[in-house]
N, C-alpha and C positions, 0 to 999 in steps of 0.2 A: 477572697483576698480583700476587697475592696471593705467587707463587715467588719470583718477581725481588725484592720487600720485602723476603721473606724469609732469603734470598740475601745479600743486603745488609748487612743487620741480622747477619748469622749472619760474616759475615768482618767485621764491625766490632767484633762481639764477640770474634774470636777474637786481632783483632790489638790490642784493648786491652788483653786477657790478656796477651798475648805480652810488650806493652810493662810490663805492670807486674811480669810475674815475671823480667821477664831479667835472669838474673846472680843475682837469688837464689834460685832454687828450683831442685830437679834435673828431668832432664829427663823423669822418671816422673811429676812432680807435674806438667810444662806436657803430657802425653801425657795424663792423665786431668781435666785443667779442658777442653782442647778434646775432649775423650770426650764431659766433661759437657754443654757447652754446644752441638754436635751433637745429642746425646739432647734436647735443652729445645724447640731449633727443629725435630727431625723432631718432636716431640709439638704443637708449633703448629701446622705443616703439616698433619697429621692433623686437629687441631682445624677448620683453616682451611675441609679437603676436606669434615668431617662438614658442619660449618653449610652449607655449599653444599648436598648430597644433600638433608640435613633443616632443611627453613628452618623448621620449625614442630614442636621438640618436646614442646609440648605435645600433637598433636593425637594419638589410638589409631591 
């Protein structure tokens, strides 16, 4: 469940990007916003994976 959201989320972001630089930015500047916003959602997913493993990091 947690992939498929974020799946989701991660090409909604990438095609708002899309829509709001087209036409005005070069194609280096739309190559590194969809860089960035891949790197944001693999760091959720990792986030996503940790909470699963450790549902309790408070405990030693």
């Amino acid at each position: 469940m947690l992939v498929t959201v974020l799946v989701v989320l991660r090409w909604v972001a990438r095609a708002m990007a899309d829509a709001l630089q087209r036409g005005k930015t070069t194609e280096s500047a739309r190559f590194w916003t969809g860089q960035a916003i891949n790197l944001g959602f693999a760091r959720l997913l990792l986030l996503g994976f940790l909470s699963i493993w450790f549902d309790d990091p408070t405990r030693p």
